[in-house]
KERO-857305 format. One record per residue (C-alpha): y, x, z; residue in one letter. Coordinates in steps of 0.1 Angstrom, whole numbers, padded with zeros to 4 digits, always signed. Layout:
REM KERO-857305
YXZA/...
//
This chain:
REM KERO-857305
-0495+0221+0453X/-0490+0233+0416X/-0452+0234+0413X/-0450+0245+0371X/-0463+0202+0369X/-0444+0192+0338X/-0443+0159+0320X/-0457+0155+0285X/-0437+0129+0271X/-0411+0109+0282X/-0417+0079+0298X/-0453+0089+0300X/-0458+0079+0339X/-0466+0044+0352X/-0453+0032+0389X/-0465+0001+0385X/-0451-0030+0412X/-0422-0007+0405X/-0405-0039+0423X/-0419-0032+0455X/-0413-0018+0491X/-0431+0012+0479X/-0425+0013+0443X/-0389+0015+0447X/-0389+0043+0469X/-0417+0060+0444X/-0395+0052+0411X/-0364+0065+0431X/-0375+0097+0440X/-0393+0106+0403X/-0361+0101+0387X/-0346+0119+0412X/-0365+0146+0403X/-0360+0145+0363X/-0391+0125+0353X/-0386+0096+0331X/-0405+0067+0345X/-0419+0037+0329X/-0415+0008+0359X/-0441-0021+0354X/-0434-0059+0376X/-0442-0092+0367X/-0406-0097+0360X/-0378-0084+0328X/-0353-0057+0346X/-0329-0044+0322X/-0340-0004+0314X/-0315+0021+0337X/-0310+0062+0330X/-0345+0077+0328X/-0364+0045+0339X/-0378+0019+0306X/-0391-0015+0326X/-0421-0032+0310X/-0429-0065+0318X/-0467-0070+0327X/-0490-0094+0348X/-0519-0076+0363X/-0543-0111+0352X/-0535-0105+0315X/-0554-0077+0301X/-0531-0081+0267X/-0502-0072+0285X/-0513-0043+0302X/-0526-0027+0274X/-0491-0026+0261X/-0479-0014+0293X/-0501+0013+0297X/-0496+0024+0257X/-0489+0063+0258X/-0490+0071+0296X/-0506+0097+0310X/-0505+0091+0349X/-0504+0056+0366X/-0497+0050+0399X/-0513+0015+0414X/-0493-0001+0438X/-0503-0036+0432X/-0514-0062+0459X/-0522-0098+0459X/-0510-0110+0496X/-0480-0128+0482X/-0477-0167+0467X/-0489-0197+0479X/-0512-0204+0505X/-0539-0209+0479X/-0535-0177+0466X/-0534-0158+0497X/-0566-0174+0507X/-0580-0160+0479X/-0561-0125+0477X/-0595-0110+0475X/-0604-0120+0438X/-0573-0117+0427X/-0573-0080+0439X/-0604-0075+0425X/-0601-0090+0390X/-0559-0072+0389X/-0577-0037+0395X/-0607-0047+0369X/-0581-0058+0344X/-0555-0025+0349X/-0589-0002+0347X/-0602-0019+0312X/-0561-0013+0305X/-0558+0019+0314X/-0592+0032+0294X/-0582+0010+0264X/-0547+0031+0264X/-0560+0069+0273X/-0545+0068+0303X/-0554+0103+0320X/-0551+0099+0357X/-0546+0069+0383X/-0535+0074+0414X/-0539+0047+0439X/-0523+0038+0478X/-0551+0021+0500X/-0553+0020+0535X/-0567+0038+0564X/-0595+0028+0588X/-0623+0049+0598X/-0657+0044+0575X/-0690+0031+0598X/-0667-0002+0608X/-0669-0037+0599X/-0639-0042+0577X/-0612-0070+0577X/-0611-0086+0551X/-0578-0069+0538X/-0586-0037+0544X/-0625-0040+0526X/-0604-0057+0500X/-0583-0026+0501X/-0615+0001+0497X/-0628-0024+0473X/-0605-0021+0448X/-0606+0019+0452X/-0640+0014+0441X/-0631-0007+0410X/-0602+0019+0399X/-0626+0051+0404X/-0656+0034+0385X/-0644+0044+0353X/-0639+0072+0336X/-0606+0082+0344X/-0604+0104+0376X/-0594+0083+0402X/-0567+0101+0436X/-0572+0075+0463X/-0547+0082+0493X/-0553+0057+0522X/-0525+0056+0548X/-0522+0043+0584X/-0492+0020+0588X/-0461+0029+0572X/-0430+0023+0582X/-0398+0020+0560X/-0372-0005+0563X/-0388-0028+0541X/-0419-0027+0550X/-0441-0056+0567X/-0453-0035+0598X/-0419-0023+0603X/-0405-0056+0601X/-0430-0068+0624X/-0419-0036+0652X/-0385-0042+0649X/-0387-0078+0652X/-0410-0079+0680X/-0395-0058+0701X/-0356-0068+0696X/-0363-0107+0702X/-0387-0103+0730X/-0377-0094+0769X/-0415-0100+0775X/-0444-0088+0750X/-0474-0114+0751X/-0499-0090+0735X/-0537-0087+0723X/-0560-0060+0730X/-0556-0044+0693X/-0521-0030+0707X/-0544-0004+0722X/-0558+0002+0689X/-0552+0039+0676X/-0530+0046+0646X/-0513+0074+0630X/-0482+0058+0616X/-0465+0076+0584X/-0424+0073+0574X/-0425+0056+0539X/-0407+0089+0524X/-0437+0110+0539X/-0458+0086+0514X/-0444+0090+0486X/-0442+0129+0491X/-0483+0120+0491X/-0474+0100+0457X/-0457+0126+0436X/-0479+0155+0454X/-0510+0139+0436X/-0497+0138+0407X/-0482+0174+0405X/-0517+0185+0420X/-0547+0183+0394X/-0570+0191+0425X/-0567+0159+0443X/-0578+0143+0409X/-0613+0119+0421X/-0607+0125+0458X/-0597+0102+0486X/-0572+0117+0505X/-0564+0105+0542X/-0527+0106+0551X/-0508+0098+0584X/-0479+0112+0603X/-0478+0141+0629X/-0484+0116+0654X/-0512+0096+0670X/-0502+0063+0690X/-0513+0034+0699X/-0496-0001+0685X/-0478-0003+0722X/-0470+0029+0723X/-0450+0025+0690X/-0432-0005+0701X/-0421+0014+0731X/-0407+0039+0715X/-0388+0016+0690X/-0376-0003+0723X/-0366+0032+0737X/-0348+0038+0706X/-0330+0004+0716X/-0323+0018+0750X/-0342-0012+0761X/-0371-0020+0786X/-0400-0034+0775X/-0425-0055+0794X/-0461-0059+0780X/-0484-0082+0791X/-0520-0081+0776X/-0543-0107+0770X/-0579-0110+0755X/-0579-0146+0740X/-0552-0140+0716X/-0571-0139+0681X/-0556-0118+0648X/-0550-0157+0642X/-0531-0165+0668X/-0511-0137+0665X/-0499-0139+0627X/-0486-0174+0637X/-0466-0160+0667X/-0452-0131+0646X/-0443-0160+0620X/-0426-0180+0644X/-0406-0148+0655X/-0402-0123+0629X/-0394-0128+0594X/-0432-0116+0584X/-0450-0148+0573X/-0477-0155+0584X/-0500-0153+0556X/-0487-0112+0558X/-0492-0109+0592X/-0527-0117+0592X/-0539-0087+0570X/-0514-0066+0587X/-0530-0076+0623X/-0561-0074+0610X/-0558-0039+0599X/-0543-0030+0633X/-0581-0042+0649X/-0593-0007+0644X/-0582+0027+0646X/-0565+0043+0619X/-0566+0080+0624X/-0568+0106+0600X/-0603+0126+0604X/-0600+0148+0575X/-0566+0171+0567X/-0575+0176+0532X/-0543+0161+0525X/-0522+0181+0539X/-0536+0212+0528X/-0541+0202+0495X/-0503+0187+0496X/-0480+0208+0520X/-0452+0180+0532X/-0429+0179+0559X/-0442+0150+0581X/-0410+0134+0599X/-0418+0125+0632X/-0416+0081+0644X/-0387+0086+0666X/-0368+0103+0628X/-0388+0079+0611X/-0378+0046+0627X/-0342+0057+0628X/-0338+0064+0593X/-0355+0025+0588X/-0327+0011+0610X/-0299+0026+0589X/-0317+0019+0557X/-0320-0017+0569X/-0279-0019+0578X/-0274-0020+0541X/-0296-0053+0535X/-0271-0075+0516X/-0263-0106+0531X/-0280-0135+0515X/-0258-0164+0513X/-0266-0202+0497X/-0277-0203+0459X/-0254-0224+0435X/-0261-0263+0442X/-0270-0261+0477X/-0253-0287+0498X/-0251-0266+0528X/-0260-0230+0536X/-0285-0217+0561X/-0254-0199+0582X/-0237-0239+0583X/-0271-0253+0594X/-0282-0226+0619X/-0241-0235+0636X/-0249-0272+0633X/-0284-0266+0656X/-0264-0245+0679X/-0238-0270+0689X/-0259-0299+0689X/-0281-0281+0718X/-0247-0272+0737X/-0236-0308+0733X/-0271-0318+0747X/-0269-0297+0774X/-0235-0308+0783X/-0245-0349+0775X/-0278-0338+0800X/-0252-0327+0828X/-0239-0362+0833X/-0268-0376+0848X/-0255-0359+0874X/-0218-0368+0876X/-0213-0397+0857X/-0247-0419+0860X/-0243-0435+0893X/-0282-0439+0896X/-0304-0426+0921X/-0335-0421+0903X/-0317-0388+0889X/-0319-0373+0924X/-0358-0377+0927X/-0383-0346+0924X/-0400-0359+0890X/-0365-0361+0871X/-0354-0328+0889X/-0381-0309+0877X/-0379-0324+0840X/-0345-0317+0839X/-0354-0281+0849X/-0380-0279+0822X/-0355-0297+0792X/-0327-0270+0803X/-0350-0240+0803X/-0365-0251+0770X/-0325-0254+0755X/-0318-0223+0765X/-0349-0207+0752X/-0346-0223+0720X/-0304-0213+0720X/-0320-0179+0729X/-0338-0178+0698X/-0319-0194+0675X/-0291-0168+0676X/-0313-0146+0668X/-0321-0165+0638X/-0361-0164+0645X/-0377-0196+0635X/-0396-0200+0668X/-0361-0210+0681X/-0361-0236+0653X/-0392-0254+0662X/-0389-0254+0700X/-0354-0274+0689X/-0367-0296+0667X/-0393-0306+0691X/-0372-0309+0716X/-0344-0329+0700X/-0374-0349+0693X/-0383-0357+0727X/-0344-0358+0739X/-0339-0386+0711X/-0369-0403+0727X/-0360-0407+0758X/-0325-0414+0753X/-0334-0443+0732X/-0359-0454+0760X/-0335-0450+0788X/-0313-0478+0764X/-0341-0495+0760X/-0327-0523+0786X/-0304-0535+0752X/-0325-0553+0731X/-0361-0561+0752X/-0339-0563+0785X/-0364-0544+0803X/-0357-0507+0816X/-0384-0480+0806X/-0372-0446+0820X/-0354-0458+0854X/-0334-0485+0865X/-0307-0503+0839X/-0281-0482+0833X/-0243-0490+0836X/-0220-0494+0804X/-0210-0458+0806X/-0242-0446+0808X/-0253-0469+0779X/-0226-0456+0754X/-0232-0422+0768X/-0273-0426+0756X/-0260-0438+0721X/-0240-0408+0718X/-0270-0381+0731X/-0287-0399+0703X/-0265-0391+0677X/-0267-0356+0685X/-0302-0354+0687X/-0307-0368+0654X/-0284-0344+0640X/-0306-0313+0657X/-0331-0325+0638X/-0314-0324+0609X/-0303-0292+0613X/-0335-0276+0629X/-0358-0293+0602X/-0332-0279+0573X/-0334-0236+0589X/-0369-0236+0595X/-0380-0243+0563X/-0347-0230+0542X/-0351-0195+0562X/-0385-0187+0534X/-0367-0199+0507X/-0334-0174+0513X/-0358-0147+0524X/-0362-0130+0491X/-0347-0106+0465X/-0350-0107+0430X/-0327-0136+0420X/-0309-0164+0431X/-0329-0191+0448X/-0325-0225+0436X/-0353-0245+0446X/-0354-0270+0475X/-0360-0258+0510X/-0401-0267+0509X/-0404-0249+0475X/-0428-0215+0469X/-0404-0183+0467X/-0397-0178+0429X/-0426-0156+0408X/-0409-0119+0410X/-0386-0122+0440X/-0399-0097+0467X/-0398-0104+0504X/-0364-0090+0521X/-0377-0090+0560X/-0339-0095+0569X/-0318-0123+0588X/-0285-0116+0581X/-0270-0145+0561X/-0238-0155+0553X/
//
């Protein structure tokens, strides 16, 4: 690696998605190093010491242009798996026609070199759909006639990062991992620091200039294996059951319901985890000499970066907060529980006593505990199981009362007074873990980013420039 690399002019290099998990760490370390560093996002940030922000959308042409005026090497860190639904769906195109427009850009403007982060999965295999869409817009960038450095990494972790997000996650909230068969997959996961090493390497080194450059960390692992050493880590045991039926599909809506990682992110991530992703050529290490950190260094330093995550509390206008909501569900499905116990010491019936009722009650307190469970731990699997079940608890509690207006008893013979009042009451609370359940599942998105205060309702899209903050500490 050429170490007399000098910058031309100031301001002359471009991180674009400076916003980003890895933009940040990218714009970070250049002006650590004395570079001056213009930072592109789709939102205004006011300019800081040695960083100018310009404010560019990757679908207008006009606006890159102006972005790109006077810089010599850009970095392209933009993806599309962010927005609505609709957009997701059709991350593809938009990748495609961002990386068409920043090329025309780029040539318009003289820009000298572009250096671009894909991903890693061996050629000769039927690509996901991310990770073609990934190679894909590698193609686009090095089509031109500006010499293209195309580094493809395995998956990265950093605290910030959606495959870190979804190993943590996963293994803290879990006692017992359901898993697919792509946990046995092969990868060579890389620390996020390691990657940007890559990042600035490149650009110091004119000899990676129109090569794609494989990088990974010093170890190679399967998906399990990595989880067991985050659980070690933990000090934890973890139990790993695998299954064959569970679909990339399936999955992204399990890690949804779990982990902070939507869905529509955990689908490309799974998919890319389908297939090995091992480095087969070195090239980039020789050709950029870094000091790999090993996954036990490299999940540590995550979990301290991640204690630092500010806590996000309610936006100016909201009613309640998450935090008041997520208490609200919690009591509720203790009072519940308790209300539940008095079919045992207060009704006076003895259809409680039979097997049917027996085993339901089993069932309804397993599934308050496992929803309690998960609720504490602010995952929003806990908030659906207790929605559904308050649900089902309202139900029958209304049924059982049922006796009061048609004079005919549904669930089991007509209750006494006590027991009437007592149903009106389990009600109440059941309609008010509703409530609650229905206001944190959907308010958890909505809090879940970083950029600027959230005021939209709790069903609204996550405001254009706020970035994903895979953390659930809120006050």
């Amino acid at each position: 690696m050429s170490d007399n690399f000098s910058q031309k002019n100031a301001y002359d290099i471009l991180v674009t998605g400076s916003s980003g998990f890895i933009g940040k760490k990218l714009l970070n370390k250049l002006t650590d190093y004395g570079f001056t560093v213009t930072a592109m996002s789709r939102s205004k940030y006011p300019d800081t010491q040695n960083v100018k922000r310009v404010q560019a959308d990757a679908f207008d042409v006009n606006s890159l242009i102006a972005a790109t005026e006077g810089i010599e090497t850009a970095f392209y860190l933009l993806h599309s798996m962010e927005g609505s639904k609709k957009e997701w769906a059709e991350f593809a195109t938009r990748e495609k026609q961002q990386a068409e427009n920043f090329l025309k850009a780029a040539t318009d403007s003289g820009v000298k070199r572009i250096i671009y982060l894909g991903g890693l999965v061996n050629e000769g295999l039927e690509l996901s759909k991310h990770m073609k869409s990934r190679h894909d817009v590698g193609k686009i960038l090095a089509s031109g006639d500006i010499p293209v450095t195309e580094l493809r990494a395995s998956v990265i972790v950093g605290a910030e990062g959606g495959s870190y997000a979804m190993l943590r996650y996963l293994v803290e909230r879990l006692p017992l991992m359901v898993c697919p068969k792509w946990v046995k997959s092969q990868t060579q996961p890389i620390a996020v620091d390691n990657v940007v090493d890559y990042l600035i390497g490149s650009m110091k080194n004119h000899e990676t200039a129109g090569k794609i450059l494989e990088i990974g960390g010093p170890e190679t692992m399967t998906y399990e294996q990595l989880m067991r050493l985050y659980s070690s880590i933990l000090n934890r045991n973890l139990n790993v059951i695998q299954i064959p039926f569970l679909t990339p599909r399936l999955s992204s809506y399990w890690i949804d319901l779990v982990t902070p990682v939507k869905a529509s992110l955990a689908r490309p991530l799974v998919d890319s985890l389908v297939h090995d992703s091992v480095v087969k050529d070195d090239s980039a290490q020789k050709l950029i000499p870094v000091q790999l950190a090993y996954m036990t260094q490299a999940i540590q330093t995550a979990r301290e970066e991640a204690k630092v995550f500010n806590s996000i509390s309610k936006s100016e206008g909201e009613k309640t907060s998450y935090k008041m909501n997520q208490k609200i569900l919690l009591i509720t499905l203790c009072a519940m529980a308790f209300v539940g116990t008095t079919y045992y010491w207060l009704d006076d019936r003895s259809d409680v006593w039979q097997i049917p009722w027996l085993a339901g009650s089993a069932i309804w307190y397993a599934a308050i505990l496992f929803a309690i469970s998960f609720v504490r731990q602010k995952a929003r699997l806990g908030y659906l199981i207790g929605g559904l079940l308050s649900w089902v608890t309202l139900a029958f509690w209304l049924f059982d009362n049922f006796y009061v207006v048609f004079e005919l008893s549904l669930v089991a013979s007509e209750p006494s007074l006590e027991i009437t009042i007592r149903n009106f009451i389990g009600a109440a609370l059941a309609g008010l873990a509703i409530f609650s359940s229905h206001n944190v599942f959907h308010k958890v998105r909505v809090y879940q980013v970083r950029g600027k205060p959230v005021s939209e309702s709790a069903s609204s899209e996550v405001p254009t420039g706020a970035r994903p903050v895979y953390n659930t500490n809120f006050a």
